[in-house]
N, C-alpha and C positions, 0 to 999 in steps of 0.2 A: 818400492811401492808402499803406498800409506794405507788403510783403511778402516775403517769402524762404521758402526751403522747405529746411530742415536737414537732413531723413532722408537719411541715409546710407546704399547700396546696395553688398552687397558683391557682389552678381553681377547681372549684366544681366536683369531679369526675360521680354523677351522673347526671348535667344537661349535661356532653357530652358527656356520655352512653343515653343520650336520643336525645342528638340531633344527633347522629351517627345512633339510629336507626330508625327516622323519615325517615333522607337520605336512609338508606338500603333497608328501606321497599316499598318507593317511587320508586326506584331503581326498584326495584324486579318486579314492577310490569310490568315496562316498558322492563324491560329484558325479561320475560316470553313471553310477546306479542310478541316483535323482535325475538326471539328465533323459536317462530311457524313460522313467516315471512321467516324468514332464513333460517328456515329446520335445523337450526346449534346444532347439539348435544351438541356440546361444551359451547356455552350459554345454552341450556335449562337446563344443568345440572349445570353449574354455578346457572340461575334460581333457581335450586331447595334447590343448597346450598346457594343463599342469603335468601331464606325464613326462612332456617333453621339458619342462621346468627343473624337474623330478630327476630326470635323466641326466641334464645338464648341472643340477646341484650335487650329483653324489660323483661327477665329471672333477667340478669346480672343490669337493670337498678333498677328494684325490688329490689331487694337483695343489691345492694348497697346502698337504701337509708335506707332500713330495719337495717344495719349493724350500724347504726348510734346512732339507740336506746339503752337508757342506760340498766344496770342491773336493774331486778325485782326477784321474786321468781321464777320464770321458769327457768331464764338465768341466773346466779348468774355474770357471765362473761361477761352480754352485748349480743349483737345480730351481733359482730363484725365478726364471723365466717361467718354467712352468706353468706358472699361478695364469700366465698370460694365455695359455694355449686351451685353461681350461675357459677363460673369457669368450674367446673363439668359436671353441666348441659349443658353449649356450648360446653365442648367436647364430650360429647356423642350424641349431635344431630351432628355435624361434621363427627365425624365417621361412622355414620347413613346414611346422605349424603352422603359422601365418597363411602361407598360402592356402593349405588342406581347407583350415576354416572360412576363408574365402569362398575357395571353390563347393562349399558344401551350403553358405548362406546365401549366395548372390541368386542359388536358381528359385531360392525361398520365397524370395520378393516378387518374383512372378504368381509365385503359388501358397501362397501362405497357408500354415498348419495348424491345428488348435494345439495350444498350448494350456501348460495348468497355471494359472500366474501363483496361486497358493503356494503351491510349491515351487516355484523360480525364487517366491519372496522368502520362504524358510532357507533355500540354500544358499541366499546370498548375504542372509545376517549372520547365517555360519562360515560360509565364503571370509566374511569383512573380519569376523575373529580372529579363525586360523592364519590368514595371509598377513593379516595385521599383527598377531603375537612374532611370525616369523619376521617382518620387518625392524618391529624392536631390539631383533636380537641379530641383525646384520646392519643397522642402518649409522653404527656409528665406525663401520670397518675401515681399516687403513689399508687392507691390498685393493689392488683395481677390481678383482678378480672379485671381494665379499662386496664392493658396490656396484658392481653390475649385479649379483644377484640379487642384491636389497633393491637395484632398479626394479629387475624384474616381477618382482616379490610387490612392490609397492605401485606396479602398474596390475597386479594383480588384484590386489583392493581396489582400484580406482575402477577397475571392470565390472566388480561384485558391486560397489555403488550404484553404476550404469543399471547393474542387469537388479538394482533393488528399483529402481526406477521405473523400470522398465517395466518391470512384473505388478506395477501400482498402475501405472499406464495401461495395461494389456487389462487386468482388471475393470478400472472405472468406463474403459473406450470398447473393450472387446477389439480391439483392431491387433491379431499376431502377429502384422506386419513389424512391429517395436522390435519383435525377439530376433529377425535376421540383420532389422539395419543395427541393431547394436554389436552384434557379432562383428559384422562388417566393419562399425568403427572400432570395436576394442583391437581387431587384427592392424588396423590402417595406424591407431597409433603404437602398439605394438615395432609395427616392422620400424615406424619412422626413428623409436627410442635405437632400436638394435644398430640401424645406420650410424647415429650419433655415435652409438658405445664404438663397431667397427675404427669410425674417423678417428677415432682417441686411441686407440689400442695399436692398429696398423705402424706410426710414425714411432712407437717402441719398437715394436719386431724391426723394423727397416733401420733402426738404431739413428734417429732422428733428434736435434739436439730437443731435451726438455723445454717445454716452453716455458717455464716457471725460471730457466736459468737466462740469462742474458749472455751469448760470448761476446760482445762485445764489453761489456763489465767488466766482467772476469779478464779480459785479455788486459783492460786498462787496468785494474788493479795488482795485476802480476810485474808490473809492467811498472810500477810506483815503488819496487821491492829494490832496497840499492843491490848492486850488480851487476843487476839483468840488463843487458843491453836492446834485445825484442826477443818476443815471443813468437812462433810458428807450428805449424803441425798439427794444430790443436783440434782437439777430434773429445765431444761430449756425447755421450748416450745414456738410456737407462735400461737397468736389467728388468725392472719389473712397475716403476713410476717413481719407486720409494730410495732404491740404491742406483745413485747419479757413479758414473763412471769418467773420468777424464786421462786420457793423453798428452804430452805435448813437448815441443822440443823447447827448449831455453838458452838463447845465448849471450856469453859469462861477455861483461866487459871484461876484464882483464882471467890469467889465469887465476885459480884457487886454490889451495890446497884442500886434503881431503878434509880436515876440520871444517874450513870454511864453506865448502860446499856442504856439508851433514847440516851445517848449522842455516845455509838456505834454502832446504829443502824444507827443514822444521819450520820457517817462514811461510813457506808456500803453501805446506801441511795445512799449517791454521789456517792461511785467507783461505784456503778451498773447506774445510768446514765449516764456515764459515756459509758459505757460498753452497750447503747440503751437498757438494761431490763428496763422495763415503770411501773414492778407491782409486788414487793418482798415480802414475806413471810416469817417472821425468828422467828427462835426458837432457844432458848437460855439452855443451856445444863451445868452443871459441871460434874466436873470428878467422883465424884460417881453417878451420876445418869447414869444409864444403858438404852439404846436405842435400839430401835427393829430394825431401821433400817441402823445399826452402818456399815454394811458392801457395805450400797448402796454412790456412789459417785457423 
C-alpha cells in the first residue's frame, strides 16, 4: 500500500471553526436580546438559528480536530471521516431551525406585529460585521466540513442584508408584514442550501466514486503501463473529499519477479498521484489464477 496526502493548507482549518464560533455565539446572544426589544420575528428566529449555527460550529470545530488523528485498531483509516459527520450534524440542527422559524412566521402573516425597524436596522449592520468577519476566516477552507460552515456563515450575512432591507421597508411603508415574509424566505433558502450540502456529503459516507476522478481514465491509464494485461476490482472512494482512496486487482501478462513487480507498483504509485488517489491497494494476479471478483470493475 502507497500513500501520502499533498494538499496544502494555508490556515489551520480548525482554529477558524473556532474563531467563527466564538463570533457566532457572542453574536447570538446579543441578537436574542435585540430580537425581544424589537418584537422582530425575523431576528429572533434568526436568534434561534445562530444558536443552532453555534451549536453545529463547536460540533464541526470538534470533529475537525478529531479528523486529524492518525490510524489505530479502531479506525484502521484514521479519524479523517469525522470532519464529515460533523457536516451532518449542522445540517440537521439547520433543518430543525428551519422549520421552528417557519412555524413561528407564517401565523405572523395573518396577524402582523409592530415591530422597531430602528432597531432591526442597528442589528443587522452588526449582524453583516460579525457574520462577515467569521466568513473571512472560513471562506478559503479546504475540508468539506470548514465550507459548509463558511456556507452557512455566508447565508447568514445574506439574511442580515434582507433583514437591513427590510427594516428600511418596515420603516418608510409602516407595513410589519416585511419582518415575517423575510423570515420565511431566509428559512426557505436556508433549508434549500443544507439539501445541496446533504447531496454532496451522503455519496462520501456511502463511499461513492469522487466525481472529480474519472474511472474510466484511470482504468485506461493503468492499463497503457507495460505488463498489465487488464485491470478489475477497482473500487474508488473518499475519506473525507480531500484523501481519494483506491483498490484494485491487476493482471501480470507474463509472471514477474519480486524486483519487477516492486518496480510496477512504483509506476502505478505515480499515475495514481497523479490522478489525487493519496492510498492504493494492489494485487497482483496472472493468467491462471482465477478471481472471485473478476466481473467487478
Amino acid at each position: 500500500m502507497g500513500h501520502s496526502h499533498n494538499h496544502g493548507h494555508s490556515h489551520d482549518s480548525s482554529q477558524n471553526i473556532g474563531v467563527a464560533f466564538f463570533l457566532n455565539l457572542s453574536f447570538t446572544i446579543i441578537e436574542l436580546i435585540g430580537g425581544i426589544i424589537t418584537n422582530s420575528v425575523a431576528i429572533i428566529s434568526d436568534a434561534v438559528h445562530d444558536f443552532g449555527d453555534s451549536v453545529s460550529l463547536a460540533l464541526a470545530w470538534y470533529f475537525q480536530k478529531l479528523s486529524k488523528k492518525g490510524s489505530n485498531k479502531l479506525y484502521s483509516y484514521g479519524y479523517k471521516r469525522f470532519s464529515l459527520l460533523g457536516a451532518i450534524i449542522n445540517s440537521v440542527v439547520l433543518i430543525v431551525g428551519s422549520v421552528f422559524i417557519l412555524s413561528e412566521a407564517i401565523p405572523r402573516i395573518f396577524n402582523p406585529q409592530e415591530t422597531s425597524a430602528k432597531g432591526m436596522f442597528i442589528l443587522a449592520i452588526i449582524g453583516i460585521a460579525v457574520n462577515g468577519a467569521a466568513v473571512l476566516r472560513t471562506r478559503k477552507g479546504s475540508s468539506i466540513n470548514e465550507r459548509v460552515v463558511s456556507l452557512h456563515l455566508l447565508e447568514d450575512v445574506l439574511g442580515w442584508f434582507a433583514v437591513l432591507a427590510g427594516s428600511i421597508l418596515i420603516y418608510l411603508t409602516g407595513l410589519t408584514i416585511f419582518d415575517p415574509l423575510l423570515s420565511i424566505a431566509i428559512s426557505l433558502f436556508v433549508l434549500f442550501n443544507v439539501f445541496r450540502n446533504i447531496k454532496q456529503v451522503l455519496p462520501i459516507l456511502l463511499q461513492g466514486t469522487p466525481r472529480e476522478l474519472k474511472q474510466e481514465h484511470i482504468v485506461n491509464e493503468l492499463n497503457e503501463i507495460e505488463n498489465i494485461a487488464s485491470i478489475h476490482d477497482l473500487h474508488i472512494w473518499s475519506l473525507d473529499e480531500d484523501y481519494n482512496v483506491l483498490t484494485v486487482h491487476v493482471k501480470l501478462e507474463k509472471p514477474l519477479s519480486m524486483d519487477e513487480l516492486a518496480d510496477l507498483k512504483r509506476q502505478i504509485r505515480t499515475m495514481l498521484k497523479e490522478e489525487e488517489i493519496q492510498h492504493a491497494t494492489i494485487e497482483f494476479e496472472t493468467g491462471e489464477e482465477h478471481c472471485d471478483f473478476i466481473n467487478c470493475i
